[in-house]
C-alpha positions in Angstrom: -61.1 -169.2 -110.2 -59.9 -165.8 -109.2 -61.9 -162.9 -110.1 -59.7 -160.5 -112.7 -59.7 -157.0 -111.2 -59.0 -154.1 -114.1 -58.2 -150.7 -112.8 -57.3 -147.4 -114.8 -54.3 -145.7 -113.7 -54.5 -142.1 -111.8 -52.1 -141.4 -109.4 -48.0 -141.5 -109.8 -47.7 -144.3 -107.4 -50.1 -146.5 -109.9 -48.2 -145.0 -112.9 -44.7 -146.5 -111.6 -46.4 -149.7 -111.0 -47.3 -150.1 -114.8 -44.3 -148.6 -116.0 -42.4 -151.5 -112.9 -44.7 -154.0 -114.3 -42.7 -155.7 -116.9 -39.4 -155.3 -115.4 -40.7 -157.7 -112.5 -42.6 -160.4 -115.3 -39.0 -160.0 -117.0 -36.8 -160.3 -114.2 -35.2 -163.2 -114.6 -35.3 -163.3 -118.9 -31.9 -162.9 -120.3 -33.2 -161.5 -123.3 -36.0 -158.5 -121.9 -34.1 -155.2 -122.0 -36.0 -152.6 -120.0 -36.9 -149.0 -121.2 -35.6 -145.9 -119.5 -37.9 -145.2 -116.6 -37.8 -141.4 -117.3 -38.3 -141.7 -121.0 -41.6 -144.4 -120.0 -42.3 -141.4 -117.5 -42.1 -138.9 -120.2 -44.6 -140.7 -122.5 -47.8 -140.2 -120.7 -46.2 -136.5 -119.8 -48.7 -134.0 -121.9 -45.6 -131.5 -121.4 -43.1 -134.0 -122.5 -45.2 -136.1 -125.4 -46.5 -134.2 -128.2 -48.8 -136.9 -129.4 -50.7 -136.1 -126.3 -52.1 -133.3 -127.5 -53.8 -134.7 -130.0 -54.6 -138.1 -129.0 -56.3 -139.9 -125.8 -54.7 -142.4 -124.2 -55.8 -144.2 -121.0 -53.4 -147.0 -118.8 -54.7 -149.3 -116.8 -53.8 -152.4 -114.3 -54.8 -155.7 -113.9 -54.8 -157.6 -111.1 -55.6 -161.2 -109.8 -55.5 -162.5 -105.9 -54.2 -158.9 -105.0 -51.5 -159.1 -107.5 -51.1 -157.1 -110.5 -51.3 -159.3 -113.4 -51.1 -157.4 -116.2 -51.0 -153.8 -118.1 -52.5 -152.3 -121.5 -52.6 -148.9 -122.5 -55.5 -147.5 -124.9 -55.1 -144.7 -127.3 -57.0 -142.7 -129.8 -54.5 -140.6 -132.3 -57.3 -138.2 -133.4 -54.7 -137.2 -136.0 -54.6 -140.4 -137.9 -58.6 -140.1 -137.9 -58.2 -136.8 -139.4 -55.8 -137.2 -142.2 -56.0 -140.7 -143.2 -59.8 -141.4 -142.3 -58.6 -144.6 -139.5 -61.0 -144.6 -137.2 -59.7 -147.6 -134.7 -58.3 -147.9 -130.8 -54.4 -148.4 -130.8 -53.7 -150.7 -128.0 -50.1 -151.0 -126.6 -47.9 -151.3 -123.7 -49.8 -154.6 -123.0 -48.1 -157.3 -120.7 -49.8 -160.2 -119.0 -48.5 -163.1 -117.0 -49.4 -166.5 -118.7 -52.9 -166.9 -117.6 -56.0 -166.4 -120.3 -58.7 -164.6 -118.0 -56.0 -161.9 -117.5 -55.3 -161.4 -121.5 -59.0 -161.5 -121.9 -59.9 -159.1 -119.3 -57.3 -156.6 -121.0 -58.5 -156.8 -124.4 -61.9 -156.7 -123.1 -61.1 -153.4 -121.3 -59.6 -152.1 -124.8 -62.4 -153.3 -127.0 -65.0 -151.4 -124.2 -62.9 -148.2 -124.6 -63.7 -148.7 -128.5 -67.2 -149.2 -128.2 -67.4 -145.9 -125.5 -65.9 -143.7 -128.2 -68.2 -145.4 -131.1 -65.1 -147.1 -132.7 -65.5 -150.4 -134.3 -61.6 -151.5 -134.1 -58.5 -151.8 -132.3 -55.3 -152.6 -132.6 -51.8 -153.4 -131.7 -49.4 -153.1 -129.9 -48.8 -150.0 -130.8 -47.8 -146.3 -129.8 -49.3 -143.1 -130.8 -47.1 -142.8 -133.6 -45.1 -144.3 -136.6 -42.2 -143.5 -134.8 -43.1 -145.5 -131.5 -42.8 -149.2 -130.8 -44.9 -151.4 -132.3 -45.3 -155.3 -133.3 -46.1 -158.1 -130.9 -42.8 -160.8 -131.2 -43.9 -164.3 -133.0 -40.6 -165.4 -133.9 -37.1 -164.4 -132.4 -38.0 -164.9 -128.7 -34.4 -166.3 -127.8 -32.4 -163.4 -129.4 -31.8 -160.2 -127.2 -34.1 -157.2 -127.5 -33.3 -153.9 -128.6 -33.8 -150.5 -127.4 -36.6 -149.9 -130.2 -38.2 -153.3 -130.0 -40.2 -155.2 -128.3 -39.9 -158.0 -126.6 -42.9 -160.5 -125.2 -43.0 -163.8 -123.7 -43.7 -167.0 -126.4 -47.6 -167.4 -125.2 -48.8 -163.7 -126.3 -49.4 -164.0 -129.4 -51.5 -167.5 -128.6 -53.2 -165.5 -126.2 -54.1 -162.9 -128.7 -55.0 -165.7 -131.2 -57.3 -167.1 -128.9 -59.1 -164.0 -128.4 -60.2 -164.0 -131.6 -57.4 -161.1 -133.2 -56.3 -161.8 -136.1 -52.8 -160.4 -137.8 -53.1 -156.4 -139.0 -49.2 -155.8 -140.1 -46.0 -157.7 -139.8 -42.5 -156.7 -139.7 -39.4 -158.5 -139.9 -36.1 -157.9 -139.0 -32.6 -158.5 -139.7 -29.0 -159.6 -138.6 -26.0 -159.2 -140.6 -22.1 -160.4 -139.8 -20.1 -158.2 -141.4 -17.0 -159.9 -143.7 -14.0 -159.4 -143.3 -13.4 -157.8 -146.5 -16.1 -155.7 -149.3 -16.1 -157.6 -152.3 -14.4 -155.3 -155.0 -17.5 -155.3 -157.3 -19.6 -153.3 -154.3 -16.5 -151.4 -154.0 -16.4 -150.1 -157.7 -20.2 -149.8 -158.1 -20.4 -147.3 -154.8 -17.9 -145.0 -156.4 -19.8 -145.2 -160.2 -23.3 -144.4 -158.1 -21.4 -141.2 -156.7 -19.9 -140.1 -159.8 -23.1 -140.6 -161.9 -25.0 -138.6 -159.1 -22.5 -136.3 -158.1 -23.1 -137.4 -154.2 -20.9 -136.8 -151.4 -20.6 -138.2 -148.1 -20.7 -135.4 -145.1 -17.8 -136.2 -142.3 -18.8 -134.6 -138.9 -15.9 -133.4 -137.2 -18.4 -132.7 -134.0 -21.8 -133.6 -132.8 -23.2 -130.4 -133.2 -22.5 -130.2 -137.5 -25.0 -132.7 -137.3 -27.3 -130.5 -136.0 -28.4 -128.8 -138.9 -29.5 -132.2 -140.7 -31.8 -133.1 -138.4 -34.8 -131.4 -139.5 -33.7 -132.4 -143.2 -34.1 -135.8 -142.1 -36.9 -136.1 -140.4 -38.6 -134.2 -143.9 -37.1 -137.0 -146.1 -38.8 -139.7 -143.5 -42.0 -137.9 -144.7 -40.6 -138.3 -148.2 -39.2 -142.2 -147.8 -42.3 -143.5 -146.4 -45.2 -141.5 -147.0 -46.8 -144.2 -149.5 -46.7 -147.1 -146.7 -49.8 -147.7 -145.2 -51.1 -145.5 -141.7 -47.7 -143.3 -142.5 -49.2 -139.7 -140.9 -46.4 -137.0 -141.4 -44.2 -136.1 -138.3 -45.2 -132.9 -136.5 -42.9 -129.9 -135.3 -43.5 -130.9 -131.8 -42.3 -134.8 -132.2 -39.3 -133.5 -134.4 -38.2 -131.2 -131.4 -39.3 -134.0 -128.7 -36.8 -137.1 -130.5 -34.2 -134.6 -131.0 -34.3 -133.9 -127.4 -34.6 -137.5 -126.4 -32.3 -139.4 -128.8 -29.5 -136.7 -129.8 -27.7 -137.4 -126.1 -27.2 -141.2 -127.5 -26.2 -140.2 -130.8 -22.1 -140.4 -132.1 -21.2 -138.6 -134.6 -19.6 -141.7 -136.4 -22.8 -144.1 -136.8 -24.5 -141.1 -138.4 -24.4 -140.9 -142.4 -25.3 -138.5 -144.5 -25.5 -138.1 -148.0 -26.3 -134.8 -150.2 -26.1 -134.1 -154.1 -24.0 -131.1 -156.1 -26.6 -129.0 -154.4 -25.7 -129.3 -150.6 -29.0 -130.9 -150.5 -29.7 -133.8 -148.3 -30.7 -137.2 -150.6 -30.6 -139.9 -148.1 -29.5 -140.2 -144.2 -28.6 -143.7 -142.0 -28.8 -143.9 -138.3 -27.1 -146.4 -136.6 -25.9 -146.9 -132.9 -23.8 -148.6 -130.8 -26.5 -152.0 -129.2 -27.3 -150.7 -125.9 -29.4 -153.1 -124.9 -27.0 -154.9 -122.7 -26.6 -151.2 -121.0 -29.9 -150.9 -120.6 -30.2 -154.7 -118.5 -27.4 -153.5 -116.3 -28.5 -150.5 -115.4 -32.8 -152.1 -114.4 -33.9 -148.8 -116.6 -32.0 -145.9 -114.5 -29.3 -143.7 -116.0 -28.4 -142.8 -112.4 -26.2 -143.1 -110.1 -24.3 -146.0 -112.6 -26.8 -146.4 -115.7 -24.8 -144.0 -117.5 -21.6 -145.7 -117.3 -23.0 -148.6 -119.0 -23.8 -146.2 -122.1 -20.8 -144.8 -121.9 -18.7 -148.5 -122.3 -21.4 -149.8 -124.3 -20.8 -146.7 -126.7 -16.9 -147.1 -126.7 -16.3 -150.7 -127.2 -19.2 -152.9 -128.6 -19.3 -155.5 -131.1 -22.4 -155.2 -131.8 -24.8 -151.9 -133.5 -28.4 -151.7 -134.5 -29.8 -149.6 -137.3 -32.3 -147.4 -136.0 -33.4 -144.7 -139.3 -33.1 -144.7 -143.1 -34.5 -142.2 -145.3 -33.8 -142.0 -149.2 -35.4 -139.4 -151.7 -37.7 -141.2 -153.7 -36.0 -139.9 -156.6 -32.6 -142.3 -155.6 -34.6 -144.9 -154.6 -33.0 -147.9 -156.8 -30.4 -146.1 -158.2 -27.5 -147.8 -155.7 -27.7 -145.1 -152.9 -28.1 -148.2 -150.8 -24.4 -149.1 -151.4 -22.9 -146.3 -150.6 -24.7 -146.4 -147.4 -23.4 -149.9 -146.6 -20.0 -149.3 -147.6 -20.0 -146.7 -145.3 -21.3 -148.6 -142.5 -18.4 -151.0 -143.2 -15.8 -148.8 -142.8 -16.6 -147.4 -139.8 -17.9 -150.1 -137.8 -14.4 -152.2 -139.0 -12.6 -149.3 -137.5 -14.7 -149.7 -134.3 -15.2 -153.3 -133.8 -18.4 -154.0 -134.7 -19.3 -157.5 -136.3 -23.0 -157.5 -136.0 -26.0 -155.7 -137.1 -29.2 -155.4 -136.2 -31.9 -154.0 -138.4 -34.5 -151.9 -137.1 -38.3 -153.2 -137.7 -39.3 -153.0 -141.1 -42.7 -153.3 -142.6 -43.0 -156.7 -144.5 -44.5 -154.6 -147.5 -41.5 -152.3 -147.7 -39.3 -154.2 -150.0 -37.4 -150.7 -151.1 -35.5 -150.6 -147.7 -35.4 -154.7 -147.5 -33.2 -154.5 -150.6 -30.1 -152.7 -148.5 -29.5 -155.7 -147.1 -29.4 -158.4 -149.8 -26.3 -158.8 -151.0 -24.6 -159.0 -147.3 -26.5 -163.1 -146.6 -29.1 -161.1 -143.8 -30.6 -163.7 -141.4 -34.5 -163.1 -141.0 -33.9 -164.0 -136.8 -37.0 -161.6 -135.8 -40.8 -161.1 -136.6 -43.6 -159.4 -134.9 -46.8 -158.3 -136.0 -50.0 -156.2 -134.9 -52.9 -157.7 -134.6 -56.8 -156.1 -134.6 -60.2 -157.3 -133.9 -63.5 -155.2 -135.3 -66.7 -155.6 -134.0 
């Protein structure tokens, strides 16, 4: 038996080789779609992550015969400690190949950074924030990943189960197909729910009218989700940081708004065009022909994931949802798109689950965190 060698990260070179890590374990998966090299860069980037500055986060390598065998990241988000009283290690980025003294050795190195810090828990996989990846994959390993999810080989989760971690949280996730025609009942209630409510549907004419909704949303994700369990509220820093980092991708179609009599924002949807095929051409570079991809994948594409929702707790359950959907319809018939995908959602959040259910959704993902104390 090989000994396990664990190894923190430090230098750039050993940085690229965790970031490289998965895309070699992957390389010949049809369904792994690889992050952007600069955005993984970016992450661990004090300058560039905002959670950095109040959180700790460590990386580190495993290797076996030479080899490296596996990754995990370890992070503290003194923030959640603060305003929610969590005291625990979020553990994420964590890849292995299919051997149980490598998983072990890399939980082992995240339940020691626990016990260093006097912390009695960890979790994961996780990222600093609500907003980052998170859920390990139990079910859904032969669809195609998407650029918010992630995606893991069958055996982790045994691995993890063997270790003695139990399940934390689970999500599940959806796929719709799209009919060919609204039935008229959706048709007449999404008009009533307007007229009742005097809503209105905004209709960008360029990008940058969007711009001044984006704050407004990210203050009504505070608002949507603030009740769900570990929800911390999103910082200036992260709100300036995602605009800077997802507002390139956005089109001004697959964006809906929706504000009352008073101009005021009620509810938001962001959707996209699925790059995750994009992504698998271009091996995680935007450059010299990543970028292309994008730009076809954002022209023509059957397919589109759902990536944000956020409704005023005040219109919860009163039909917003509808007019939502039957705004999705319209302009994804226009474009092409058959397929949806939803984004994670909490298993616990039945509110935003309820979108979905008159449209037959297929439950074709799960994934879930998982914890240990000691």
């Amino acid at each position: 038996m090989s000994a396990i060698f664990i190894k923190e990260v430090k230098s750039d070179n050993e940085l690229m080789e965790f970031i490289r890590f998965p895309m070699d374990l992957y390389k010949n998966n049809k369904n792994f779609v690889p992050s952007l090299i600069t955005d993984e860069k970016q992450i661990w980037n004090k300058k560039e992550n905002p959670a950095l500055q109040y959180s700790e986060a460590r990386q580190f390598l495993a290797y076996k015969n030479g080899k490296i065998a596996g990754r995990i990241a370890v992070i503290i988000n003194k923030k959640e400690e603060a305003e929610l009283g969590i005291r625990k290690v979020r553990f994420g980025w964590i890849d292995f190949i299919d051997d149980g003294e490598v998983s072990k050795a890399l939980i082992e190195t995240a339940v020691n950074f626990a016990k260093e810090n006097n912390i009695s828990k960890i979790e994961g996989p996780m990222g600093f924030t609500n907003l980052d990846k998170a859920g390990m994959l139990v079910h859904g390993f032969d669809e195609i990943a998407t650029m918010i999810g992630i995606y893991n080989f069958d055996y982790y989760p045994k691995h993890l189960e063997n270790l003695g971690l139990t399940k934390e949280k689970e999500w599940v996730e959806y796929e719709i197909k799209f009919p060919e025609v609204l039935p008229e009942k959706i048709i007449k209630f999404n008009e009533l729910v307007k007229e009742k409510y005097k809503l209105k549907v905004l209709n960008f004419r360029t990008k940058n009218e969007i711009l001044p909704y984006i704050d407004p949303m990210f203050r009504l994700l505070d608002e949507t989700y603030k009740n769900l369990s570990t929800y911390t509220p999103i910082t200036e820093e992260q709100i300036k940081t995602y605009k800077e980092k997802y507002f390139p991708f956005i089109n001004k179609d697959y964006i809906i708004c929706i504000v009352d009599e008073q101009n005021t924002l009620i509810s938001f949807a962001i959707t996209m065009p699925s790059y995750s095929r994009a992504l698998q051409k271009s091996k995680g570079k935007l450059f010299p022909f990543g970028w292309w991809y994008f730009l076809q994948a954002g022209k023509k594409n059957d397919r589109a994931n759902f990536y944000l929702i956020g409704i005023h707790p005040e219109y919860q359950r009163r039909g917003v949802t509808s007019i939502i959907f039957k705004e999705i319809f319209d302009r994804f018939r226009k474009k092409g798109v058959k397929h949806l995908e939803t984004n994670p959602e909490l298993e616990e959040n039945k509110a935003i689950q309820l979108l979905w259910q008159d449209y037959n959704p297929v439950n074709h993902k799960r994934r879930r965190t998982y914890s240990m104390e000691f």
